[in-house]
C-alpha angles and dihedrals in degrees: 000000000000123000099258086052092052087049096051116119115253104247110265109252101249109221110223127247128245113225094198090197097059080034098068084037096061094046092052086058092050096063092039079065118029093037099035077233116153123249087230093061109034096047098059099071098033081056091045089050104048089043080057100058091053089253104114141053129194088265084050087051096050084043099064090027088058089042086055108044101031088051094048093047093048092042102112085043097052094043093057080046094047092040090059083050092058136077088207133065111271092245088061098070125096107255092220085053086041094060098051084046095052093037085051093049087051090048091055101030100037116026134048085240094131117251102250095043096046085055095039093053091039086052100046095043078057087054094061100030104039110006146253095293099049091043089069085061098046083048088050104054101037085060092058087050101049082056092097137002129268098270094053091055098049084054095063104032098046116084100235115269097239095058099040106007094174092047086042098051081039091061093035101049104027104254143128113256098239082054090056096042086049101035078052097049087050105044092040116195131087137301095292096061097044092047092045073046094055096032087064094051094061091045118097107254122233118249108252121199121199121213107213108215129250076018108068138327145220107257085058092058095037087061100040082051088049125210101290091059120030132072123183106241127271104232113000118071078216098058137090118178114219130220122244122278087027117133113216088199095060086065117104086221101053084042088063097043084251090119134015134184109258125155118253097249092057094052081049093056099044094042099050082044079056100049094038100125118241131201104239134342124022113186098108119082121173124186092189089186105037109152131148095017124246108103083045090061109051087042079058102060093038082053095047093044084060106046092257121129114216122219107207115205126189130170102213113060095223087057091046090053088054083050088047098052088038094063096035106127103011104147106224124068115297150155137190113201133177105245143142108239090204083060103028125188097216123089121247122282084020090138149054102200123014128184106193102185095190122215105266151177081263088222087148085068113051085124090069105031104021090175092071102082089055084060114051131076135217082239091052086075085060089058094050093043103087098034088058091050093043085047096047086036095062093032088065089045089044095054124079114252092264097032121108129244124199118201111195141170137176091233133090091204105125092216081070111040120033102014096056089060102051082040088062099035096056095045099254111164096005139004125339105251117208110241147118138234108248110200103248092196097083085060098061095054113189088012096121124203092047088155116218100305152167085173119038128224117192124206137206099225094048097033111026092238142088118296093259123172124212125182112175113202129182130208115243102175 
């Protein structure tokens, strides 16, 4: 070592600096994975906070909204892309240097965000969150991954769909492989369905606002929206669509409980379950699953409009208290009560109409909640299989001979849908009940690609909602 060598200066340590907006990012994917929590829920109040302490603006705000759900949708994609980056199995990996890497994959392969910016900010986020060390590695990587686009990458790291079609649609779309294989059996069709399918699922949903009747409409909200951000919506007379960057909770209306946001296949469901018609009276409405509320609430209204009062049931008592905001101040007769539909306290051939929304996988709503998939197991279907019997099995006790039942999930999955019903109806796994299938599609009336009935699924990619399901049975003994 020479004299001006041994004079030079150390390097100053370079303290690294916080991004508060991949900051809060990456905090929001930590809770999605260390506390099972939901984007959509946990989002909303580290943005809030953050807006409150002046350090956020509302591109601030697009900015971390588009890293947490575009990482969480891709997920399955960036992790085939970061494994072929790596010299170690995926699993050993540590899941808080997973994040950075995956948000950083999303930032370069699906965003305009520019390359070295997407890696320096990356890099740096790992500075503050994992340190220097960790943050080589995160450099490292992330270099590898910025050496080609998305599609390239897709091309080398998919198996071909000719020799592996479900593992290939996994890789491409972003899903686990038992969803495809599912999402496939219920769709039915070819490749193109179930990839215009997959593709939706990975598309940001539109909010949907829902006009209660008596309560509000929707040319209120359309012109509170303005024209720039509000749509009428496409299939329910309930339902305006907002423009993006809107904020429901800014409306008057959705202030006072006049209005919610509720997707338009919801508001479908609630509303046919509604105009099913019915052989005699029709004064008793029950929603025997009615957390957290939405549904309720629109039954309510259309109750209240025809002179019916709706007893909302709901098993766990935090549910019970969103049923119960979401009905305050509904004008007609109701009452919101804390009770298990598969041991009801109310006596046989108590109601008219019933909806019973069973508890489900919520694979109709990977839009919404994309972690979902991550989430759920194959095994997860055996669990909910006997609650949603027991719960179709009582509806169709608790409701008059005459009066009309809807069984409904937010899941495609036939082992949910359609064979829970046959299952029911034919006394599998407990006594044959007397009723009848009732074809849901007149009641949708407009909605297309209503299949052959008589239930009705609905589809993201063919009808712009959530894949609800919706059989409507009524009692005939």
């Amino acid at each position: 070592m020479n004299d001006q060598q041994r004079r030079r200066p150390a390097k100053p340590h370079r303290r690294p600096k916080k991004d508060p907006v991949r900051f809060l990012a990456f905090e929001a994917l930590r809770a999605v994975d260390e506390r099972d929590a939901y984007a959509n829920l946990v989002l909303p109040p580290l943005l809030k906070k953050a807006r409150a302490k002046g350090d956020f603006d509302s591109r601030d705000a697009a900015l971390a909204t588009e890293l947490v759900y575009g990482t969480l949708r891709r997920q399955g994609t960036y992790d085939a892309i970061v494994a072929a980056c790596i010299d170690r199995p995926l699993r050993e990996v540590d899941p808080p240097v997973l994040d950075v890497l995956t948000m950083g994959a999303h930032q370069l392969l699906g965003t305009r965000i520019p390359t070295h910016a997407a890696v320096s900010a990356s890099v740096e986020l790992a500075r503050v969150v994992l340190g220097e060390g960790r943050a080589k590695f995160v450099n490292a990587v992330l270099r590898k991954v910025s050496a080609d686009d998305l599609d390239g990458w897709v091309a080398r790291v998919a198996p071909p769909y000719d020799e592996d079609a479900e593992d290939h649609l996994a890789v491409v779309h972003s899903h686990p492989r038992w969803v495809v294989s599912a999402l496939w059996d219920a769709l039915g069709g070819g490749r193109a369905g179930i990839e215009d399918l997959l593709e939706a699922d990975n598309e940001r949903p539109e909010v949907t606002l829902v006009a209660r009747p008596g309560r509000a409409t929707t040319d209120e909200l359309l012109t509170a929206l303005g024209d720039d951000n509000g749509l009428p919506g496409r299939w329910s007379p309930h339902a305006v669509r907002m423009g993006e960057g809107g904020e429901p909770g800014a409306l008057t209306a959705v202030q006072e409980g006049r209005a919610g946001v509720q997707d338009e296949g919801s508001q479908l469901v609630a509303v046919a379950v509604a105009d099913a018609p019915v052989e005699g009276s029709d004064t008793r409405w029950l929603d025997g699953c009615a957390g957290p509320g939405g549904k309720a609430a629109l039954l309510a209204a259309l109750a209240a409009e025809r002179g019916a009062a709706l007893l909302a049931a709901e098993k766990q008592p935090h549910r019970a208290r969103l049923v119960e905001r979401a009905l305050a101040g509904n004008p007609g007769p109701y009452q919101v009560i804390t009770a298990d539909g598969t041991r009801p306290p109310w006596r046989p051939g108590s109601f008219d109409r019933i909806l019973m929304d069973v508890p489900c996988s919520g694979l109709g709503a990977l839009r919404r909640r994309p972690e979902a998939r991550w989430r759920r197991r194959p095994e997860d279907l055996e669990g909910f299989a006997p609650l949603q019997r027991g719960l179709l099995r009582e509806a169709l006790k608790a409701v008059r001979v005459g009066g009309i039942v809807g069984y409904a999930t937010c899941s495609p999955h036939l082992a949910e849908t359609r064979v829970v019903v046959e299952d029911v109806l034919k006394g599998r796994g407990g006594e044959p009940v007397e009723a009848e299938w009732v074809d849901a599609r007149p009641l949708m009336p407009g909605v297309p690609a209503l299949g052959d009935g008589p239930d009705v699924q609905l589809w993201p990619h063919l009808h712009g909602t959530d894949a609800m399901y919706l059989a409507l049975l009524r009692r005939t003994a």
